[in-house]
DODREN-512808 format. One record per residue: residue number from 1; residue in one letter; x, y, z of N, C-alpha, C, O, CB in turn. Coordinates in nm, 4 decimals. Glycine has a CB too. Layout:
<pts>
<NUM, "A", <X, Y, Z>, <X, Y, Z>, <X, Y, Z>, <X, Y, Z>, <X, Y, Z>>;
...
</pts>
This chain:
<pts>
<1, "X", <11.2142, 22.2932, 12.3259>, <11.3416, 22.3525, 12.2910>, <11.4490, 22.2451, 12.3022>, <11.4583, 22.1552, 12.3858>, <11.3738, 22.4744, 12.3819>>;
<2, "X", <11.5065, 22.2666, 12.2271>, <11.6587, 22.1791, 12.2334>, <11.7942, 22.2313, 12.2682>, <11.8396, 22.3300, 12.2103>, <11.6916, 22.1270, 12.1028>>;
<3, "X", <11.8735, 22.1547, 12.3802>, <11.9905, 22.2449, 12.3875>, <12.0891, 22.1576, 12.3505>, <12.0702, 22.0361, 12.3450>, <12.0194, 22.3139, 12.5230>>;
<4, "X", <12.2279, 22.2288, 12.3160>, <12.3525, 22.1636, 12.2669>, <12.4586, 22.1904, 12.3547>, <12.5058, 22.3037, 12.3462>, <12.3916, 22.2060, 12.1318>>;
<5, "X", <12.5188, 22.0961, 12.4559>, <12.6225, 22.1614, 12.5171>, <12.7196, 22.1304, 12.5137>, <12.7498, 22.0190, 12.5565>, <12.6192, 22.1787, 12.6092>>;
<6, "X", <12.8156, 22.2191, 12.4591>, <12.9583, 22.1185, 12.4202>, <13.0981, 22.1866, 12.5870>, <13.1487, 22.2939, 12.6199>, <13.0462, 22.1949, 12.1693>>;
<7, "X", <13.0998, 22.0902, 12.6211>, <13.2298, 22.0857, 12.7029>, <13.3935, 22.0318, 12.6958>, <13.4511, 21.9244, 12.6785>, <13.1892, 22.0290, 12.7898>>;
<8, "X", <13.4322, 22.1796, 12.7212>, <13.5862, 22.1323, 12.6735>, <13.6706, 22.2116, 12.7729>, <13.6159, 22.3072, 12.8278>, <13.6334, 22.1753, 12.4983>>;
<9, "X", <13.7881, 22.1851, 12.8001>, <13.8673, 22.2182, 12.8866>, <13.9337, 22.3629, 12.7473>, <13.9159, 22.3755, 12.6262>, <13.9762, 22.0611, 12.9569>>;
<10, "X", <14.0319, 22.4666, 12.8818>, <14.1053, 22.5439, 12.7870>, <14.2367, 22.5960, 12.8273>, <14.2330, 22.6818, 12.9155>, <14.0290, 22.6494, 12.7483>>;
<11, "X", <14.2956, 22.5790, 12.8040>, <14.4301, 22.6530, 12.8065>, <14.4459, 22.7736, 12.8398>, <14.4036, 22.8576, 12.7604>, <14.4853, 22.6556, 12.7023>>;
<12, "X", <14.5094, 22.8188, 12.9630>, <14.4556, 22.9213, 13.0790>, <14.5104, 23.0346, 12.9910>, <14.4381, 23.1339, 12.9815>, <14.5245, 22.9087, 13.2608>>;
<13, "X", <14.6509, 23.0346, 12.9122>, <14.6443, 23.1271, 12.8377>, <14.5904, 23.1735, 12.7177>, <14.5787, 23.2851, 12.6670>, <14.7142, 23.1359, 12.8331>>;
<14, "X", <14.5578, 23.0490, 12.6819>, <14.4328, 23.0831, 12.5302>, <14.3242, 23.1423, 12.5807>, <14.2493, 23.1279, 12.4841>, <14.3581, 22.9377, 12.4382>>;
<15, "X", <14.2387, 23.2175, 12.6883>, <14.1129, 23.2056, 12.7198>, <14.0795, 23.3376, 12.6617>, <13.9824, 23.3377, 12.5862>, <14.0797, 23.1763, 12.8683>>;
<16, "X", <14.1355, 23.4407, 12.6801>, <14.1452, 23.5644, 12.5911>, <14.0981, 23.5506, 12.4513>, <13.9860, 23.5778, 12.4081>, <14.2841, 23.6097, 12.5830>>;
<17, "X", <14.1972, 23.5058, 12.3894>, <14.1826, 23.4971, 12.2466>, <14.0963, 23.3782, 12.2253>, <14.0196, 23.4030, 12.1323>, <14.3189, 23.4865, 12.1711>>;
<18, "X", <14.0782, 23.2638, 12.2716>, <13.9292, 23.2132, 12.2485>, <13.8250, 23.2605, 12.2431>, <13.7329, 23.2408, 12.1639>, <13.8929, 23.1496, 12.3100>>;
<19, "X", <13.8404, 23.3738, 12.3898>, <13.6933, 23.4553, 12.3749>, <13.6288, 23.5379, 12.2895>, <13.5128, 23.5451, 12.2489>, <13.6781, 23.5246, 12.4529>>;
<20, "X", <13.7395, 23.6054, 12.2687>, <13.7518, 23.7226, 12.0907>, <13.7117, 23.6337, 11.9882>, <13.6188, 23.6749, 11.9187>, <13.9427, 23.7884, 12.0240>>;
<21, "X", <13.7674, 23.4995, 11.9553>, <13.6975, 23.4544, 11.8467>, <13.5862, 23.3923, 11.8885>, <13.4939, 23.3856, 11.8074>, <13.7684, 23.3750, 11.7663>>;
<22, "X", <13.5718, 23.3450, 11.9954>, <13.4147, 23.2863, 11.9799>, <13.3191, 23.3879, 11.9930>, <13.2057, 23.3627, 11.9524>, <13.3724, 23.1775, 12.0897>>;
<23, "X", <13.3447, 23.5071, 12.0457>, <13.2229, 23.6460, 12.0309>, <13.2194, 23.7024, 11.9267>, <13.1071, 23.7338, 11.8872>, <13.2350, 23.7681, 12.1159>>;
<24, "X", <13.3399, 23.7387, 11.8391>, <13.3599, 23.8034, 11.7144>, <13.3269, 23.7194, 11.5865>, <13.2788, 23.7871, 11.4957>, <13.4984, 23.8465, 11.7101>>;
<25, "X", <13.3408, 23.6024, 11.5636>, <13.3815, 23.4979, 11.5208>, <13.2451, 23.3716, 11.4800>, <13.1846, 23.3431, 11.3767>, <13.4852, 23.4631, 11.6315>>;
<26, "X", <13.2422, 23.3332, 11.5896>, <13.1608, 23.1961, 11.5927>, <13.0255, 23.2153, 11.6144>, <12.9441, 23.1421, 11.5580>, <13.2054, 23.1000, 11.6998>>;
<27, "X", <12.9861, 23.3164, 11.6989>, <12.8177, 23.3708, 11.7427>, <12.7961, 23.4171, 11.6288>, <12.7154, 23.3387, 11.5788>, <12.7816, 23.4940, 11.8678>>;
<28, "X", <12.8202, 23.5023, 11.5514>, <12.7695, 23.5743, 11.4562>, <12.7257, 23.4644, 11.3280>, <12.6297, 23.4749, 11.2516>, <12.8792, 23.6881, 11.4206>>;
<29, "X", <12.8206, 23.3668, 11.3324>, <12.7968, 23.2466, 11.2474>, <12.6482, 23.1742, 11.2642>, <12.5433, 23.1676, 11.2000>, <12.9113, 23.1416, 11.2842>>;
<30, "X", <12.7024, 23.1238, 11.3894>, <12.5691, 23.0402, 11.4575>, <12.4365, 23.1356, 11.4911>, <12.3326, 23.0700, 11.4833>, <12.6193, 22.9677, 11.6168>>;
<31, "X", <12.4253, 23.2122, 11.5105>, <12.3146, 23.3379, 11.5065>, <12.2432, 23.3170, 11.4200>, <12.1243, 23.2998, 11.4469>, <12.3542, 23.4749, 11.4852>>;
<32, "X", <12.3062, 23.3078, 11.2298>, <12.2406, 23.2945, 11.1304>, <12.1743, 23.1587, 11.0869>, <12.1193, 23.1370, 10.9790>, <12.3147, 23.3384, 11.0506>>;
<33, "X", <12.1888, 23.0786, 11.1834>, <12.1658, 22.9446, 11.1497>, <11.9987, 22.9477, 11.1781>, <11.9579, 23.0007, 11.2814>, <12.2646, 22.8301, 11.2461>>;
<34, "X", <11.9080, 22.8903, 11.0844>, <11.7790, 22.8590, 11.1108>, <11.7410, 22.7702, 11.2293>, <11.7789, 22.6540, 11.2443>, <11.7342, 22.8060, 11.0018>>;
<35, "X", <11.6709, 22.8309, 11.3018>, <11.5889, 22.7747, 11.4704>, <11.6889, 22.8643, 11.5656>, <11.6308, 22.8960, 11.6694>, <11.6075, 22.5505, 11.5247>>;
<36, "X", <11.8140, 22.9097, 11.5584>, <11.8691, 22.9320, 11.6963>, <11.8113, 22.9850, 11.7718>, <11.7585, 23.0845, 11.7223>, <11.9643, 22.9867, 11.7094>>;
<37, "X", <11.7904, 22.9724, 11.8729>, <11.7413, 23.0490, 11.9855>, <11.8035, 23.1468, 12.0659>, <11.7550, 23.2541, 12.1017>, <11.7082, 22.9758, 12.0617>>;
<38, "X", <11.9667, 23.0790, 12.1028>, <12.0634, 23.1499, 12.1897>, <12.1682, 23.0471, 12.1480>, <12.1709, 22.9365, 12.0941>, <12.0269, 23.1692, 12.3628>>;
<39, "X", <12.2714, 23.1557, 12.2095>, <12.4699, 23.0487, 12.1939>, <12.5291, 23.1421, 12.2829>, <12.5450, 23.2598, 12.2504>, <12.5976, 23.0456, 11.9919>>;
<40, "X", <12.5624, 23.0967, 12.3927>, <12.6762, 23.1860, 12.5007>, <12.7426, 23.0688, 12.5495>, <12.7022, 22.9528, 12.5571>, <12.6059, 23.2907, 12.6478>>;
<41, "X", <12.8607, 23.1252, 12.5838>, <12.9961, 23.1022, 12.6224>, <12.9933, 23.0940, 12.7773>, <13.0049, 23.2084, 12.8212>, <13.0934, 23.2163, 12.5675>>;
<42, "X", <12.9833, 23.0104, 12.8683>, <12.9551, 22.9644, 13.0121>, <13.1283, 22.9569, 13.0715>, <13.2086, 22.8898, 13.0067>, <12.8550, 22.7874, 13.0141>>;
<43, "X", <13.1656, 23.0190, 13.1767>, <13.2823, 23.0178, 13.1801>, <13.3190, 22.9381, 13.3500>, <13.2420, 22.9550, 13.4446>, <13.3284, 23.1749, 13.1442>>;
<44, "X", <13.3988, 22.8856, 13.3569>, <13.4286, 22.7790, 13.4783>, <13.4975, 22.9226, 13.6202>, <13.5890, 23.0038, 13.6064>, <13.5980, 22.6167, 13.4028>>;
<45, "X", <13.4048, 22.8989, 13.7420>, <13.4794, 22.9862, 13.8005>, <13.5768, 22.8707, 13.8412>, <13.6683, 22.9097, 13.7686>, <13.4091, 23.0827, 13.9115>>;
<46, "X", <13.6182, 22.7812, 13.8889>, <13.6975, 22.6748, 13.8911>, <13.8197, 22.7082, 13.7721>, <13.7579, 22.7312, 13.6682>, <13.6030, 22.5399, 13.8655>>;
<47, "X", <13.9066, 22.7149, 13.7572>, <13.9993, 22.7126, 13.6474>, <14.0061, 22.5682, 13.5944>, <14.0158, 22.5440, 13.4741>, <14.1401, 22.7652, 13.6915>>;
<48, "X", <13.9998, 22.4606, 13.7026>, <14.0021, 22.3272, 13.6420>, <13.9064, 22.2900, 13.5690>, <13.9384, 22.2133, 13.4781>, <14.0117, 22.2367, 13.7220>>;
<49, "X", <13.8038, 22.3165, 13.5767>, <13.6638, 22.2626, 13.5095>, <13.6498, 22.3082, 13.3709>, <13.7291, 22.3767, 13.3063>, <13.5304, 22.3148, 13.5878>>;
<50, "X", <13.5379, 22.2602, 13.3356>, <13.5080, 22.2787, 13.1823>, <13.4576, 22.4391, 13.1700>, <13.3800, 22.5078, 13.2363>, <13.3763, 22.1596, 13.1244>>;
<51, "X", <13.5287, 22.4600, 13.0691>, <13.3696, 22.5986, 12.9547>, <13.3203, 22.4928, 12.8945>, <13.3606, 22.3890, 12.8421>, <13.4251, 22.7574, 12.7842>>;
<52, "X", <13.1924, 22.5642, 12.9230>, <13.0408, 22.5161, 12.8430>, <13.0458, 22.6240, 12.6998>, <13.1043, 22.7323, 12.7032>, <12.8616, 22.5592, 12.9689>>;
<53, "X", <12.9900, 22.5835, 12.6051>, <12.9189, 22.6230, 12.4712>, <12.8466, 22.6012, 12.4648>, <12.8361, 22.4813, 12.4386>, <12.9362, 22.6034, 12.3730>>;
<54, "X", <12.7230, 22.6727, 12.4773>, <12.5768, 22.6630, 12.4683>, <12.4984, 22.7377, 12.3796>, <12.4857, 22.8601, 12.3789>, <12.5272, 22.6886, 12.5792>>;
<55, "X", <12.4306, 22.6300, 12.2815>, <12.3387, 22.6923, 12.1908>, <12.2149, 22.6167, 12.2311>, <12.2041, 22.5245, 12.3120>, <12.3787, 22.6816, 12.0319>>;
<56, "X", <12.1304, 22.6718, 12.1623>, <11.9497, 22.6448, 12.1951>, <11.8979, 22.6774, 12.1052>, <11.8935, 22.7986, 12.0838>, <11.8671, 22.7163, 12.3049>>;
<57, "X", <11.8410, 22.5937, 12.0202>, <11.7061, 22.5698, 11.9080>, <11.5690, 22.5676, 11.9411>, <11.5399, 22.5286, 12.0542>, <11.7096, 22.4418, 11.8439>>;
<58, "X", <11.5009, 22.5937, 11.8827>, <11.3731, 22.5832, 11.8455>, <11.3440, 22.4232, 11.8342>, <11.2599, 22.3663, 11.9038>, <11.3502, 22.6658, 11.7132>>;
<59, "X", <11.4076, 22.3729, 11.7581>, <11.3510, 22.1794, 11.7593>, <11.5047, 22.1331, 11.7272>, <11.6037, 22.1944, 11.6872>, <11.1993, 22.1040, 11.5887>>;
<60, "X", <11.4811, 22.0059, 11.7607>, <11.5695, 21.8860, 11.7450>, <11.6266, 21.9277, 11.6190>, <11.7383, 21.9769, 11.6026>, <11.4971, 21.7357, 11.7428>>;
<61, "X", <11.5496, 21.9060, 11.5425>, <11.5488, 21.8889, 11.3577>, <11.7108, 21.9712, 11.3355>, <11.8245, 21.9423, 11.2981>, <11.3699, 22.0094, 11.2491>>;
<62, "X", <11.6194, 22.1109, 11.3950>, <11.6931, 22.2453, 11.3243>, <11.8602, 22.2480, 11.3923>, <11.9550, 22.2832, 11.3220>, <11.5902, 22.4181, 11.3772>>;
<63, "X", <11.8752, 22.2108, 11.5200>, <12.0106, 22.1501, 11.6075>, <12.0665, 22.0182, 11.5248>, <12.1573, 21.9672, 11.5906>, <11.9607, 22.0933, 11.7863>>;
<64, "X", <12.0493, 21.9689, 11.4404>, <12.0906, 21.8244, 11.3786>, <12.1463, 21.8786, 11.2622>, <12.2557, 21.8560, 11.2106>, <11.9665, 21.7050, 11.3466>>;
<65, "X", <12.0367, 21.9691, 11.2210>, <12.0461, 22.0089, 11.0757>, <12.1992, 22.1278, 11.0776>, <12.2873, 22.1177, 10.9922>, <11.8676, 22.0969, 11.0212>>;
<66, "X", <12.2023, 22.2085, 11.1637>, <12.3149, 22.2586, 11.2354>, <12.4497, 22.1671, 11.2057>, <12.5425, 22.1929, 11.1290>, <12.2764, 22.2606, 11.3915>>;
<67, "X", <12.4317, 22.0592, 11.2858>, <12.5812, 21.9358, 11.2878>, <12.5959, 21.9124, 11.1625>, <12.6990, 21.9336, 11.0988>, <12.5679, 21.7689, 11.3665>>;
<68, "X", <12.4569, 21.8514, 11.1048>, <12.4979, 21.7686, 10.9979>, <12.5346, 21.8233, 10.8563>, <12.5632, 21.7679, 10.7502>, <12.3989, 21.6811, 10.9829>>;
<69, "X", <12.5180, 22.0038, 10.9108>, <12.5546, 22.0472, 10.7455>, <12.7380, 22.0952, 10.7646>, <12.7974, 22.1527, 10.6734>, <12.4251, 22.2266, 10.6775>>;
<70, "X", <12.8129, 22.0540, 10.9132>, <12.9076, 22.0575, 10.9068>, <12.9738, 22.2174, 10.9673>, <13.0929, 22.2266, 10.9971>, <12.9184, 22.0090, 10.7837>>;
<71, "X", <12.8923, 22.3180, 10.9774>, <12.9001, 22.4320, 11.0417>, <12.9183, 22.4019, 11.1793>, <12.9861, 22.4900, 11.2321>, <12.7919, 22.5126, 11.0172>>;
<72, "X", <12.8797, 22.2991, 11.2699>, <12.9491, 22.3057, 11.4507>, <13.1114, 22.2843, 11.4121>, <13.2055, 22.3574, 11.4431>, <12.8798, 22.1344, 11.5890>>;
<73, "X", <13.1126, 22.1696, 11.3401>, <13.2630, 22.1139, 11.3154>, <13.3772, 22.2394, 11.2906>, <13.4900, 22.2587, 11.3359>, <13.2605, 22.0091, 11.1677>>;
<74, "X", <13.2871, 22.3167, 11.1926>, <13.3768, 22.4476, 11.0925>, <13.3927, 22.5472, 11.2505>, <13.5025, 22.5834, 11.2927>, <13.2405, 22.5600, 10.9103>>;
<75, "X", <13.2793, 22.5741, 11.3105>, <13.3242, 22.6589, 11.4431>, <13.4310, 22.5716, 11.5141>, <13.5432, 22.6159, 11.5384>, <13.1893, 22.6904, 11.5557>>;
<76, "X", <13.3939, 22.4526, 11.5447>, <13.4874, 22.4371, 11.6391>, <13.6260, 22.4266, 11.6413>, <13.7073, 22.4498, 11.7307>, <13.4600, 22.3589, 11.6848>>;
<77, "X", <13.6413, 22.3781, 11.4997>, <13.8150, 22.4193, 11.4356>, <13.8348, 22.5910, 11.4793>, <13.9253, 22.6182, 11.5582>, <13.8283, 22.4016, 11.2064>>;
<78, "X", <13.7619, 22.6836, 11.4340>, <13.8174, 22.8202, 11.4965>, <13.8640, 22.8051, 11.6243>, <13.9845, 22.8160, 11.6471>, <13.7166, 22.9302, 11.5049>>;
<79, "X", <13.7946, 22.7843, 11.7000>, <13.8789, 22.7859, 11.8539>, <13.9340, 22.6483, 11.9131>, <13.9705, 22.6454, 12.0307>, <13.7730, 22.8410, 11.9774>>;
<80, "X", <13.9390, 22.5583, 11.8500>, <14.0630, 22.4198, 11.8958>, <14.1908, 22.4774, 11.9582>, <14.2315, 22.4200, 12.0592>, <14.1301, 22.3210, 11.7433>>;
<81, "X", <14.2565, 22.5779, 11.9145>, <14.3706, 22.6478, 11.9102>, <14.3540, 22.6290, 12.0324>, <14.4670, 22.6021, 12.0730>, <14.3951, 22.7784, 11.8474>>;
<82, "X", <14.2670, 22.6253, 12.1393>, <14.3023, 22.6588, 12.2801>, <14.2736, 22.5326, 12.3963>, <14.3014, 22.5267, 12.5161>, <14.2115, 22.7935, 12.3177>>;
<83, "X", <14.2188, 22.4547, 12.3222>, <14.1540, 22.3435, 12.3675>, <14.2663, 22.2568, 12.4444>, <14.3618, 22.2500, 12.3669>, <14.0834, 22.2685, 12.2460>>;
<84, "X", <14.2963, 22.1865, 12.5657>, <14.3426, 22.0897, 12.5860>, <14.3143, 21.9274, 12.5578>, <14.3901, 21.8304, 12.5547>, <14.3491, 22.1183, 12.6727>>;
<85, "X", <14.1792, 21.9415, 12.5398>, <14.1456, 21.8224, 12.4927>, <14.0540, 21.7959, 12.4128>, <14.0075, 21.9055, 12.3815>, <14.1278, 21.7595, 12.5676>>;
<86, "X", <13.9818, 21.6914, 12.3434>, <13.9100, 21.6647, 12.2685>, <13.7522, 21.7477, 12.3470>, <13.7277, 21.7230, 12.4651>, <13.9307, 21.5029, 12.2429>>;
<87, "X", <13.6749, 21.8257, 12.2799>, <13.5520, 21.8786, 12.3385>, <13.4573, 21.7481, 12.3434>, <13.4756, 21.6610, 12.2584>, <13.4874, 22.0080, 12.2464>>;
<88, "X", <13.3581, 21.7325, 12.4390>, <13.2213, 21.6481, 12.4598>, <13.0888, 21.7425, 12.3875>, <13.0986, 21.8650, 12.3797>, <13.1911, 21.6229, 12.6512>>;
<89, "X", <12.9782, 21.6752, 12.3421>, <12.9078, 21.7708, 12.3179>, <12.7992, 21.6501, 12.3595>, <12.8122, 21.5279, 12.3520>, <12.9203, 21.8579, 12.1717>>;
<90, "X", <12.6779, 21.7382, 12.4102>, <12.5556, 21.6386, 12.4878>, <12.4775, 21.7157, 12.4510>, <12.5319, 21.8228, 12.4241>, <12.5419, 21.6019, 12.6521>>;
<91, "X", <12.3669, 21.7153, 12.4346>, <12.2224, 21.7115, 12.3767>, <12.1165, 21.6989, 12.4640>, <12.1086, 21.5871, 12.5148>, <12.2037, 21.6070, 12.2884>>;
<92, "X", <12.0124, 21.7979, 12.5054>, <11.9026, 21.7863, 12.6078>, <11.8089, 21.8473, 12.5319>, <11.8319, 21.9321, 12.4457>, <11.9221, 21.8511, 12.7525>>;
<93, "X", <11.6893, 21.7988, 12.5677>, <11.5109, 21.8983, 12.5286>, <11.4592, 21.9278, 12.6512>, <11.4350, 21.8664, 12.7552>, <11.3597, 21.7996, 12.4408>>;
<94, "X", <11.4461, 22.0731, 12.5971>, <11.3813, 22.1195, 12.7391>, <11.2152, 22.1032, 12.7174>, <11.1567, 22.1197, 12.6103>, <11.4268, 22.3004, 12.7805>>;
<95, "X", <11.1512, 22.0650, 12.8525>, <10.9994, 22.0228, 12.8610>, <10.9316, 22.0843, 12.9333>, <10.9388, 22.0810, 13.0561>, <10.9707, 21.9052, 12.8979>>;
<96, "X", <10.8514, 22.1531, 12.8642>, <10.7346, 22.1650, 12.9563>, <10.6454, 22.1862, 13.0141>, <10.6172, 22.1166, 13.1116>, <10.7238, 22.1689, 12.9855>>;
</pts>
């Protein structure tokens, strides 16, 4: 399995309306994408720390094929609106 985790800080009052669009919005998108496995929204009990975005594929391939057809980019413009900073996104395979 492959996971995608993108970390980004958020704007304590955007967190609401981030959440509405990334449940209403962005899952339903990424859902339809070939290999997904899962995509949830990881939330910081820390207020300082990051939310996680977490999706999970079936293979590498099908997580690449994801980026490279430009659909992470198109989600992640939906919720920038709340972002303080530029998001990280890191890449793991699970083994085993």
């Amino acid at each position: 399995m492959w996971v995608r985790l993108t970390f980004v800080k958020i704007q304590p009052d955007k967190v609401d309306e981030l959440r509405k669009v990334y449940y209403e919005e962005v899952v339903p998108v990424v859902k339809a994408q070939k290999g997904i496995v899962d995509i949830f929204l990881m939330e910081p009990i820390d207020e300082d720390e990051d939310f996680i975005s977490l999706t999970s594929w079936d293979s590498k391939a099908n997580g690449d094929t994801y980026e490279a057809s430009g659909t992470y980019l198109e989600m992640v413009n939906k919720v920038k609106f709340g972002f303080v900073a530029t998001p990280t996104l890191k890449s793991y395979e699970v083994k085993n």
